[in-house]
C-alpha positions as CSV (number, residue, x, y, z in Angstrom):
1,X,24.0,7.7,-6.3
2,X,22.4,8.4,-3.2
3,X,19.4,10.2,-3.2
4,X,19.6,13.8,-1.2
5,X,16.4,14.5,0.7
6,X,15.8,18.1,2.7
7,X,13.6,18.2,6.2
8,X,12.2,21.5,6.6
9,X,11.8,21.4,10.3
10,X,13.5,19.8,13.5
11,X,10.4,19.0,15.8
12,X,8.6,15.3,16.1
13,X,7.8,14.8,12.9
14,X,11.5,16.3,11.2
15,X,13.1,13.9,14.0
16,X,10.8,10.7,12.4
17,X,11.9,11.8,9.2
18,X,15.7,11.6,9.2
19,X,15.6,8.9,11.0
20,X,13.5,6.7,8.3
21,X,15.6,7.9,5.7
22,X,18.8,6.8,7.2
23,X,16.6,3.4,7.1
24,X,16.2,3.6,3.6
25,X,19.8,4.8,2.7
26,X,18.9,8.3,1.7
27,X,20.6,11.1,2.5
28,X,18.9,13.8,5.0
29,X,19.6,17.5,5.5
30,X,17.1,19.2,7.7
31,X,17.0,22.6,8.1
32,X,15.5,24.1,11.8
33,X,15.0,27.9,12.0
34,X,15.9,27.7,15.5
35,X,19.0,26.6,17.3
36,X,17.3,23.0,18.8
37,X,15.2,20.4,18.0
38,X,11.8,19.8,19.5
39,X,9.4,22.1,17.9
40,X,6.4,23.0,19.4
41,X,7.2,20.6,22.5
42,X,10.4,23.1,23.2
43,X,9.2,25.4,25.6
44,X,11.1,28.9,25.7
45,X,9.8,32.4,27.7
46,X,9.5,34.7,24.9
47,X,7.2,33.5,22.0
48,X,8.9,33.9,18.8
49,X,7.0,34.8,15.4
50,X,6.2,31.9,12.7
51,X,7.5,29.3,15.7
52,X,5.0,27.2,17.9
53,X,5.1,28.5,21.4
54,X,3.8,26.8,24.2
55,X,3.0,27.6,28.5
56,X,5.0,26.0,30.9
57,X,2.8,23.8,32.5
58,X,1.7,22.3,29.4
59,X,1.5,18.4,29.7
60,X,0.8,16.2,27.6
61,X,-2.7,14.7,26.4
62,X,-1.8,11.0,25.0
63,X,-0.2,8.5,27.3
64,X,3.9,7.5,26.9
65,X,3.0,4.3,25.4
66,X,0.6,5.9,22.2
67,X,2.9,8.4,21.7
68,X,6.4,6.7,21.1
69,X,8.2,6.1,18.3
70,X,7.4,2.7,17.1
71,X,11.0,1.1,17.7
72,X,12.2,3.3,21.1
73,X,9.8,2.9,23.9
74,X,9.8,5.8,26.1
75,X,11.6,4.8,29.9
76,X,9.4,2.9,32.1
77,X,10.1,5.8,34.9
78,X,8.5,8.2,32.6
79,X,4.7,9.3,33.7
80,X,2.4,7.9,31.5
81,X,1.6,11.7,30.9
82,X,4.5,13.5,30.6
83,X,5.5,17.3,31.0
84,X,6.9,19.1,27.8
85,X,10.3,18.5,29.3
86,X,10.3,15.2,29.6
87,X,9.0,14.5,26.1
88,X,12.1,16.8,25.3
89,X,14.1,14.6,26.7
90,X,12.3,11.8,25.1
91,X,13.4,13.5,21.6
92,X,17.0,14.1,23.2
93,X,17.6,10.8,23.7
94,X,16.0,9.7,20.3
95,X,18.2,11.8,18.4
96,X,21.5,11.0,20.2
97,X,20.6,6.7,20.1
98,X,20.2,7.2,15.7
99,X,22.4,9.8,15.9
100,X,20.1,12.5,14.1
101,X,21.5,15.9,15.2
102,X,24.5,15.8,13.0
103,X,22.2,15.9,9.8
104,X,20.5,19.0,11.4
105,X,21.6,22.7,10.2
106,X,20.4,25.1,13.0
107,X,20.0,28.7,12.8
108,X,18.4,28.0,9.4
109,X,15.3,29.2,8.0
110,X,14.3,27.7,4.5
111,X,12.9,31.5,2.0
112,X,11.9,28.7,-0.7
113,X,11.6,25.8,-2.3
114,X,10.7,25.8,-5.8
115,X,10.3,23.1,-8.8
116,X,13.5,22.9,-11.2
117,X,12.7,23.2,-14.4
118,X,13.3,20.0,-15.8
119,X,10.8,18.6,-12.4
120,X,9.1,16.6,-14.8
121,X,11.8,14.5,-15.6
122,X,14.2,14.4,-12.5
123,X,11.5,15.1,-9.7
124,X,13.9,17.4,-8.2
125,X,13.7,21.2,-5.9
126,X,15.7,24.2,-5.5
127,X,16.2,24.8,-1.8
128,X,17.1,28.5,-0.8
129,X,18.3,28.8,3.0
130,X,19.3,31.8,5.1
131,X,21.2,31.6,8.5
132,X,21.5,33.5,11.3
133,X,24.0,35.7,10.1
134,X,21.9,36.6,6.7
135,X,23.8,34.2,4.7
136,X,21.8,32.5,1.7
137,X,22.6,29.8,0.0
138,X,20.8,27.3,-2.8
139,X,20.6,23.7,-2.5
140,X,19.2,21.0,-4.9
141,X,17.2,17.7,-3.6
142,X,16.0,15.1,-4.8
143,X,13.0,15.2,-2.5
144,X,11.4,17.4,0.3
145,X,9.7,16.3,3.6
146,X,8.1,19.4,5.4
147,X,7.6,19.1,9.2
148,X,6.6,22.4,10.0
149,X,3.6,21.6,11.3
150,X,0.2,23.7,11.9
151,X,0.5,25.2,15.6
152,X,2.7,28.3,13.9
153,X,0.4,31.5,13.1
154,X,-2.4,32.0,15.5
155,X,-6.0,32.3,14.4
156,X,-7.3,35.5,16.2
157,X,-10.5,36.2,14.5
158,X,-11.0,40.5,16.0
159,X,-13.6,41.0,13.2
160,X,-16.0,38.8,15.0
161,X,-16.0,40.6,18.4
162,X,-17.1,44.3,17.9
163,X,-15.4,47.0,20.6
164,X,-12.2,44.6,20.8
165,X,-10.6,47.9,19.9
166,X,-12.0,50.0,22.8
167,X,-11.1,47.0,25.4
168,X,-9.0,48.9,28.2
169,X,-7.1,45.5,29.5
170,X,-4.7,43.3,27.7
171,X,-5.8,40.6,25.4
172,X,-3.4,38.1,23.4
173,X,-3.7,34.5,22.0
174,X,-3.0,31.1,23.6
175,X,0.2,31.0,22.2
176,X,1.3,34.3,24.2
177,X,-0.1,33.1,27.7
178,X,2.9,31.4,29.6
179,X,2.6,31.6,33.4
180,X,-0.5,33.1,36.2
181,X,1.2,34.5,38.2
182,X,0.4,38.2,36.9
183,X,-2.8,37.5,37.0
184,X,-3.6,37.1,40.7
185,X,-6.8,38.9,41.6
186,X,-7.4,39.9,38.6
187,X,-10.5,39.0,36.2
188,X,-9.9,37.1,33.3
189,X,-12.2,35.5,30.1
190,X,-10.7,32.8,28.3
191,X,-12.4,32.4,24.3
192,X,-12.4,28.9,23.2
193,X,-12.5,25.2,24.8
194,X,-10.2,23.8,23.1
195,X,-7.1,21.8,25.0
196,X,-5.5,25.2,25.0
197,X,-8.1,27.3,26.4
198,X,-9.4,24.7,28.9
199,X,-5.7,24.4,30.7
200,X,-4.9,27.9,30.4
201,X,-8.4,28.6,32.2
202,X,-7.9,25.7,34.8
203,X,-4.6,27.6,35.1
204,X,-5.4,30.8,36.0
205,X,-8.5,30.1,38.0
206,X,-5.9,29.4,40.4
207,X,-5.0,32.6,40.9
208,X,-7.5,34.9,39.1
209,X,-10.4,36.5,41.5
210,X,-12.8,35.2,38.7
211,X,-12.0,33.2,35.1
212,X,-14.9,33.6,32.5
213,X,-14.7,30.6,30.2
214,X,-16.5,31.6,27.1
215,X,-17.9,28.9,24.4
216,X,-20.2,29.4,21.0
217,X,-20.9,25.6,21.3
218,X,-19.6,24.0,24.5
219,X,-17.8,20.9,24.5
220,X,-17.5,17.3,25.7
221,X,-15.0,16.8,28.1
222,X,-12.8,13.8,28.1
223,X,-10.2,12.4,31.1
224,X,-6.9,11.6,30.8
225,X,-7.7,8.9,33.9
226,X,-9.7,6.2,32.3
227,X,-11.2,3.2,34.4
228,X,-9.4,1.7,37.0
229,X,-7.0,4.5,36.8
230,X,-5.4,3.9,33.5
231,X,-4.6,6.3,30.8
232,X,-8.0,6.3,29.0
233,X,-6.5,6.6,25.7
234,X,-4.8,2.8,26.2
235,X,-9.1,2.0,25.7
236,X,-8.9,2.9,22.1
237,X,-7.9,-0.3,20.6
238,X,-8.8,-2.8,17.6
239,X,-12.4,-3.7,19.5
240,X,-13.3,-0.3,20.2
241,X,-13.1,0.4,16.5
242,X,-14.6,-3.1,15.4
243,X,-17.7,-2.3,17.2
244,X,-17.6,1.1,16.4
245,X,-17.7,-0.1,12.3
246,X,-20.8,-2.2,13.3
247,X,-23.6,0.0,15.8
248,X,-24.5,3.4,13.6
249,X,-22.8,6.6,14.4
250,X,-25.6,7.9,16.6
251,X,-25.8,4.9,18.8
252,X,-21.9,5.0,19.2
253,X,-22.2,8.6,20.4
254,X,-25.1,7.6,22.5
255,X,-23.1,5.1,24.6
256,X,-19.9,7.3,24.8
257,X,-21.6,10.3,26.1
258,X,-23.9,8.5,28.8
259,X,-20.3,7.1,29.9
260,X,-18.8,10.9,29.7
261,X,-21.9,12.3,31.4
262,X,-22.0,9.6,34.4
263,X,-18.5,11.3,35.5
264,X,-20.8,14.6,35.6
265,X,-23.2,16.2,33.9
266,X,-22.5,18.2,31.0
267,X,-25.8,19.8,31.0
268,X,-25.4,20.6,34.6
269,X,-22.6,22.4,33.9
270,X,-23.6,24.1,30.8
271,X,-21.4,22.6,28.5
272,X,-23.4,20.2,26.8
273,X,-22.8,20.7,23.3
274,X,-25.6,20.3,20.4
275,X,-23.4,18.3,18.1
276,X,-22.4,14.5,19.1
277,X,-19.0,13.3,21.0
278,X,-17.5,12.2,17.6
279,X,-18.7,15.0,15.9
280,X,-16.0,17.9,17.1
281,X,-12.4,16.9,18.3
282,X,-13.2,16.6,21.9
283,X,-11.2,18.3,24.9
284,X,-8.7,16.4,27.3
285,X,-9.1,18.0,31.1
286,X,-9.6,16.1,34.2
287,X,-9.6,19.6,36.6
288,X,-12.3,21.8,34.4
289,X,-15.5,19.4,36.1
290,X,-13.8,20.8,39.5
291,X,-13.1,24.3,39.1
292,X,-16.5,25.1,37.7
293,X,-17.6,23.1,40.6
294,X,-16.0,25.3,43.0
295,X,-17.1,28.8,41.5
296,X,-13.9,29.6,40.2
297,X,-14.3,28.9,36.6
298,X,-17.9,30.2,35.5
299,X,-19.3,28.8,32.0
300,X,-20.4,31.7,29.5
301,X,-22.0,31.9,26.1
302,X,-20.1,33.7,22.8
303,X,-19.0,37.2,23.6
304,X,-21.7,39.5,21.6
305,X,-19.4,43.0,22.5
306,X,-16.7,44.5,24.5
307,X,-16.7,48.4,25.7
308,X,-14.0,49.6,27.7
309,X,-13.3,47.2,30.5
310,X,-16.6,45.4,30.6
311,X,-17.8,42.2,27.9
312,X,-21.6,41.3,27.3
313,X,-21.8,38.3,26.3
314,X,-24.4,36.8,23.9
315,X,-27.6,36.1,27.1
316,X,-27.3,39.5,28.3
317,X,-24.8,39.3,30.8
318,X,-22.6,41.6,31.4
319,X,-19.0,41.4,33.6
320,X,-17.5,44.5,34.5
321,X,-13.7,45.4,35.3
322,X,-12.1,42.5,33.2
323,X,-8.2,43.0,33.2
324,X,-7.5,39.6,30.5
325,X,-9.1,38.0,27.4
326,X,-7.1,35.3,26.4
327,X,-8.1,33.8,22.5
328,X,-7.7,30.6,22.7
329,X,-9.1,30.4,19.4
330,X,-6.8,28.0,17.8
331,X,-4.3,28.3,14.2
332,X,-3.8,28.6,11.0
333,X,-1.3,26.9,8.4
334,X,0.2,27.9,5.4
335,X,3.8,27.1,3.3
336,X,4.8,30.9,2.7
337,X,8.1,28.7,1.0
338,X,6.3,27.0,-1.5
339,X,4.3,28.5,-4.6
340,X,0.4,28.2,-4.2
341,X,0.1,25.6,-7.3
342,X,2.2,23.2,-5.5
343,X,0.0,23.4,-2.5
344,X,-3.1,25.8,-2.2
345,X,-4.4,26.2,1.3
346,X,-7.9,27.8,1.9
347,X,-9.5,27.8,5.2
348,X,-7.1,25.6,6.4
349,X,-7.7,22.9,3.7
350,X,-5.4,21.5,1.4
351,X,-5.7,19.3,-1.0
352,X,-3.3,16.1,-0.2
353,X,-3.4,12.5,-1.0
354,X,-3.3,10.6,2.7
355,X,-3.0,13.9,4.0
356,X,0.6,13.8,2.9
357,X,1.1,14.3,-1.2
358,X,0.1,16.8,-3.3
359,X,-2.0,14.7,-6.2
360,X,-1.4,16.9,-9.0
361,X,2.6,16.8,-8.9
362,X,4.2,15.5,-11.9
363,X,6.7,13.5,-9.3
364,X,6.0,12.0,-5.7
365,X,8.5,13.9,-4.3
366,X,7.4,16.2,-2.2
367,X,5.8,14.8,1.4
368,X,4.1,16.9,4.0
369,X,4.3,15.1,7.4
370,X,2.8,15.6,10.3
371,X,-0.9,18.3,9.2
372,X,-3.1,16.0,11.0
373,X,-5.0,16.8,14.0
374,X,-6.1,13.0,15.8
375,X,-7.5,12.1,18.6
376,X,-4.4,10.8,19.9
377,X,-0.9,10.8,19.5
378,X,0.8,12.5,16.7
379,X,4.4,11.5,16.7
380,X,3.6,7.9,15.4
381,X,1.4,9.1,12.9
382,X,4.1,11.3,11.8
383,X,6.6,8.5,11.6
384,X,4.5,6.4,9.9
385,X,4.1,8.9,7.1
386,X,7.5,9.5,7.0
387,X,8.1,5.3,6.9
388,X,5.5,5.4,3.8
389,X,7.3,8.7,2.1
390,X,10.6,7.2,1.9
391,X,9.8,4.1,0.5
392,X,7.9,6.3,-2.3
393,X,11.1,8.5,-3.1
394,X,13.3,5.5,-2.8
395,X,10.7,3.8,-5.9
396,X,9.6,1.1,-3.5
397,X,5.8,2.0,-3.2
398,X,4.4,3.3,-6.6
399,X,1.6,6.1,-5.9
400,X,-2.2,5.5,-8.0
401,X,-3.4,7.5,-10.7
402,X,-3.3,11.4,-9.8
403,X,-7.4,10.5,-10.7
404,X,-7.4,7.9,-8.1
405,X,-6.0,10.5,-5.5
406,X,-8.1,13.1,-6.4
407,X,-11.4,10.7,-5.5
408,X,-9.6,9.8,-2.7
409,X,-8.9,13.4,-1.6
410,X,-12.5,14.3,-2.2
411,X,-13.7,11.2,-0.6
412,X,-12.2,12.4,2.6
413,X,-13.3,16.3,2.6
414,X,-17.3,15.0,2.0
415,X,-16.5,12.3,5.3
416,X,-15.3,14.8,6.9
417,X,-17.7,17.2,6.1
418,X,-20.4,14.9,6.9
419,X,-19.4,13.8,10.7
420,X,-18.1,17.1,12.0
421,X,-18.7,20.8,13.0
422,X,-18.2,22.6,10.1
423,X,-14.8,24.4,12.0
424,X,-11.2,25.4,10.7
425,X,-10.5,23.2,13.5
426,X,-11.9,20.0,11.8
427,X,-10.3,20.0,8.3
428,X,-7.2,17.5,8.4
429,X,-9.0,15.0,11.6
430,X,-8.1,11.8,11.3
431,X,-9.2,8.6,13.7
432,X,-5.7,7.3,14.8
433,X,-6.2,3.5,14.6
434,X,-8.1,3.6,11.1
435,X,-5.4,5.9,9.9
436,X,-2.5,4.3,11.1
437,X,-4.0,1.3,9.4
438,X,-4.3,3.0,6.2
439,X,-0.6,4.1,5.8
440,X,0.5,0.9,7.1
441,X,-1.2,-1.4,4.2
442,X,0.2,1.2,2.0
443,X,4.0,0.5,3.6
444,X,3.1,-3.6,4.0
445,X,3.4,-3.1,8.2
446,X,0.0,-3.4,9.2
447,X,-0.3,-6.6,11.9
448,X,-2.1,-9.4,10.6
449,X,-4.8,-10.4,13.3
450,X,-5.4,-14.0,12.1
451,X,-1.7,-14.7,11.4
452,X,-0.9,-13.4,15.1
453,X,-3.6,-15.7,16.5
454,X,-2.9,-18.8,15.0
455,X,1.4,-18.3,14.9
456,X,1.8,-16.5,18.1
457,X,-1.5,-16.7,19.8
458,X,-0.3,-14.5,23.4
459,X,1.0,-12.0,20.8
460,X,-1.9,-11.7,18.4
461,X,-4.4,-11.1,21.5
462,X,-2.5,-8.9,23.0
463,X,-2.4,-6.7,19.5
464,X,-6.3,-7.5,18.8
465,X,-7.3,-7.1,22.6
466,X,-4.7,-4.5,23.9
467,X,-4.3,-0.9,23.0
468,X,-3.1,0.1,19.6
469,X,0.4,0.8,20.3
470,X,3.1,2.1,17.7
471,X,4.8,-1.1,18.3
472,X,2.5,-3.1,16.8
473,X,3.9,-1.5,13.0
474,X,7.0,-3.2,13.6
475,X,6.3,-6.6,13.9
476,X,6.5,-7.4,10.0
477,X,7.4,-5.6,7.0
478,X,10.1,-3.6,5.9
479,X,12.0,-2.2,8.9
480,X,10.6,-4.6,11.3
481,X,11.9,-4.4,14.8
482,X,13.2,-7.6,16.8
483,X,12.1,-5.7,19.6
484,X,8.4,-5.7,19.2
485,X,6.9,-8.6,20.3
486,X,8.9,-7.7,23.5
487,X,7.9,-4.4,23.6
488,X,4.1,-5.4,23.5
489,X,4.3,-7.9,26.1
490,X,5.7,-5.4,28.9
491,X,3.8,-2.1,27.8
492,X,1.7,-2.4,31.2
493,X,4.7,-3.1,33.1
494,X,6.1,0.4,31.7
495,X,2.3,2.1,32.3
496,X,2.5,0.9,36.0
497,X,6.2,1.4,36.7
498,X,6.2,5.1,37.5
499,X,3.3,4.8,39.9
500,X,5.5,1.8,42.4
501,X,6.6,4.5,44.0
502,X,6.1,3.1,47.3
503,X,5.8,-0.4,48.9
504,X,2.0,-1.6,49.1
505,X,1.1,-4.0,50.8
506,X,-2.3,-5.3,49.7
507,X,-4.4,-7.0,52.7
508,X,-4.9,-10.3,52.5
509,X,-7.8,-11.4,50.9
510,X,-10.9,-12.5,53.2
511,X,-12.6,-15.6,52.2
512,X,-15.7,-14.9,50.2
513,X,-19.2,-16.5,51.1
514,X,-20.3,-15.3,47.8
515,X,-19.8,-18.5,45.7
516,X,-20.6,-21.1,48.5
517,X,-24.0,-19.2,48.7
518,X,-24.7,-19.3,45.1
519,X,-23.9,-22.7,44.5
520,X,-26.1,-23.6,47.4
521,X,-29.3,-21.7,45.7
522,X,-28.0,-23.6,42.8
523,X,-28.0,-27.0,44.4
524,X,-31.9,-26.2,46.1
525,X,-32.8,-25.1,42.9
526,X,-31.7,-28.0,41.3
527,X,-33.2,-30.4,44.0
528,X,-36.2,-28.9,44.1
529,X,-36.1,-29.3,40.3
530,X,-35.5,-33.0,40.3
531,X,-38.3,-33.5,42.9
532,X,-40.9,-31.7,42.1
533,X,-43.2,-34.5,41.8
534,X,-43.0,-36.0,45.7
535,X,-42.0,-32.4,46.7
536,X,-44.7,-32.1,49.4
537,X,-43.4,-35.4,50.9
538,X,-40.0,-34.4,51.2
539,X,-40.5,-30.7,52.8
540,X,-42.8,-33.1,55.9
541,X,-39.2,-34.9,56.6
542,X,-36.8,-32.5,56.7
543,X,-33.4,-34.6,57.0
544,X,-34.7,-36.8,53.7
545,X,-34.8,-33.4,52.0
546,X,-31.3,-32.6,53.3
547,X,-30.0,-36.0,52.0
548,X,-31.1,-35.3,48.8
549,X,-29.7,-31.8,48.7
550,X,-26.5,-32.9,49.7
551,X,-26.6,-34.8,46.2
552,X,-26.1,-32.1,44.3
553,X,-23.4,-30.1,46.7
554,X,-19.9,-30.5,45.3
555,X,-18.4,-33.3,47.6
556,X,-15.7,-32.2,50.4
């Protein structure tokens, strides 16, 4: 009998999910509150409560070709970096080539799901829906995925900024901010430099007479450009973390931020942070350097108070006649569905084994996909989860000991704890090449460098040397893809295909007197070398000398 499995959620992650268990001939129902698919990628005007709400310029920070799904490479026309609706058309066309929509029930928001009382034996839930219309109804599955993901209730800490409650302009969160327009000529603070609050100050800078951008601790500031003009995040590949498994931590950061600062100054610009580059989950903007550089975004310290229309922030300054604070002070998650013991969340810490399974259930069949925060691309991570979740339900991957997961668990929270910030922000980070590793040793995908090198050398160098795409999870293993090799092979052809946007014709080259004049020196050297002992003689007969050179000269 086939085994019935429920998706709560229809963004990225609920997408990867009914998608890999039609692969392992399960049956998926996924239930979206809303009435499409896309989640927090699906931009609408009107932010709408327990939903992830985004602004309409938002763009993405992780090229096309790390943020695919492993087996349906993104058009080569796409940008590398895409707007949200382009990566919605992305997910369209996902969903109509597997045919995903018709196992989605829109309009459908999931009040609970709850162990049955004989879970110990058969593993199964009871699902309770409600539609649009108020209709309930009660479902039972054999397993649960939840997508919901952890960009849903805002994090707006009032308590820690005293007079918020005299303030005579308008303040919201991030999620609430959409367009600038209303703000032209007006004065505005932005709290936080995270992604969020970086763009949405870049943003309004635009149009503000003045944008504040506050900061407790400042922030290292990354490009999407990397060198050459490539997407920087095609640079974090296999060699990147071999070398960053050998130099210490310290060093690492060392050469990483004397890279970041050559681009400019972070000290000049008073955002120099006291923690390291690898210490914090760093901030994607390639405009922020340039706005503050042009007066229009000015750097400030924590906020100390607010009276009436004026803030003092924490060095004494004060700015007067502010119309908009904007918190972009990041999110919390919670399962309001699910009963605490199944999943406890404090301070936005859970306890899950891989960051996906509750260690402590009786049966491995319940998978949350998806609560990771990486520096990269989330929609492979994601799929990969779900790729190792299914094979779990489906009794193909056996999970350890719940011992072995606890010591896993804890293993991770005192890493964590150890490299970063101690922030809400930096409880379920995760380095997306040693992660995607991880699960994909655990599913039996993971590339094998020195089998690639000796069996299909062009292939194996361009996994070990080139950037870490999801394609590379699909060369072997269960659900391998006859496309990947392929795929690998022409991902720069897709990186570079929306640039050709024009003819260029590149000058011809003009012959360089570089190497003749360096294998010259070479050749004097060398003669000089071989003659020292009657050197004297030769330099008093000039031609003898230039016989002699010509010796060593590489013929004509």
């Amino acid at each position: 009998m086939t085994r019935r499995v429920a998706v709560v959620g229809g963004g990225s992650s609920g997408l990867a999910c009914i998608k890999c268990c039609l692969d392992e001939g399960l049956e998926p129902v996924c239930f979206e509150s809303s009435d499409d698919i896309g989640g927090l990628w699906r931009f609408k005007e009107n932010p709408e409560q327990d939903r992830a709400s985004i602004y309409h310029s938002v763009i993405i920070n992780t090229s096309k070709e790390m943020m695919c799904f492993s087996d349906f490479p993104i058009p080569a026309h796409f940008p590398n970096f895409m707007h949200n609706s382009l990566i919605m058309d992305y997910f369209r066309m996902y969903a109509d080539h597997f045919q995903l929509t018709k196992h989605i029930r829109f309009n459908t928001k999931v009040l609970q799901v709850k162990q049955r009382s004989d879970f110990s034996h058969s593993g199964q839930w009871d699902v309770e829906t409600e539609n649009k219309d108020g209709k309930k109804e009660k479902f039972i599955f054999d397993a649960v995925m939840i997508c919901i993901g952890h960009h849903c209730q805002p994090n707006m800490p009032l308590h820690d900024f005293p007079g918020i409650d005299t303030f005579k302009g308008k303040y919201f969160h991030s999620r609430d901010y959409k367009t600038p327009e209303q703000w032209r000529n007006k004065k505005a603070v932005v709290i936080g430099i995270g992604n969020s609050g970086g763009d949405i100050a870049v943003e309004l800078s635009r149009v503000t007479k003045q944008l504040y951008l506050s900061t407790r601790r400042g922030a290292w500031i990354l490009n999407r450009v990397g060198d050459n003009g490539l997407p920087l995040d095609l640079f974090f590949n296999r060699v990147l973390r071999s070398v960053q498994k050998i130099i210490p931590f310290g060093v690492f950061c060392g050469l990483a931020e004397k890279r970041l600062n050559q681009r400019f100054d972070h000290s000049l610009y008073n955002l120099k942070p006291k923690h390291r580059l690898f210490s914090q989950h760093p901030t994607v903007n390639d405009e922020l350097p340039n706005r503050i550089l042009s007066g229009t975004v000015q750097v400030k310290p924590n906020i100390c108070r607010f009276q009436g229309s004026s803030v003092e922030f924490e060095d004494g300054s004060v700015v007067e006649d502010v119309d908009l604070v904007v918190f972009a002070t990041g999110y919390k998650f919670s399962f309001p569905f699910l009963a605490s013991h199944v999943v406890s969340v404090s301070e936005n810490k859970a306890s899950l084994y891989k960051y996906v399974f509750p260690p402590e259930l009786d049966r491995p069949t319940l998978a949350i996909i998806g609560l990771v925060q990486p520096l990269g691309a989330i929609m492979p991570i994601s799929e990969m989860q779900a790729r190792w979740a299914t094979r779990v339900f489906k009794g193909c991957i056996k999970l350890p000991s719940m011992a072995s997961m606890l010591k896993d668990v804890q293993c991770k929270q005192e890493t964590m704890a150890k490299r970063y910030v101690t922030s809400q922000r930096h409880t379920i980070q995760v380095d997306y090449v040693t992660y995607m590793d991880e699960i994909a040793e655990l599913v039996g995908v993971r590339p094998s460098i020195p089998r690639l090198l000796l069996t299909d050398p062009r292939l194996g160098l361009n996994v070990f040397l080139g950037p870490s795409t999801p394609y590379q999870y699909r060369i072997r293993g269960p659900r391998k893809w006859a496309g990947a090799r392929q795929a690998i092979l022409t991902q720069w052809e897709r990186v570079a295909k929306p640039m050709q946007t024009r003819p260029c014709d590149e000058p011809k080259a003009k012959r360089s007197l570089k190497w003749p004049l360096i294998l010259s020196a070479a050749a004097v050297g060398l003669a000089a070398y071989v003659n020292r002992n009657n050197l004297s003689t030769l330099l008093q007969d000039p031609a003898a000398l230039l016989d002699r050179i010509k010796e060593y000269l590489p013929a004509q």
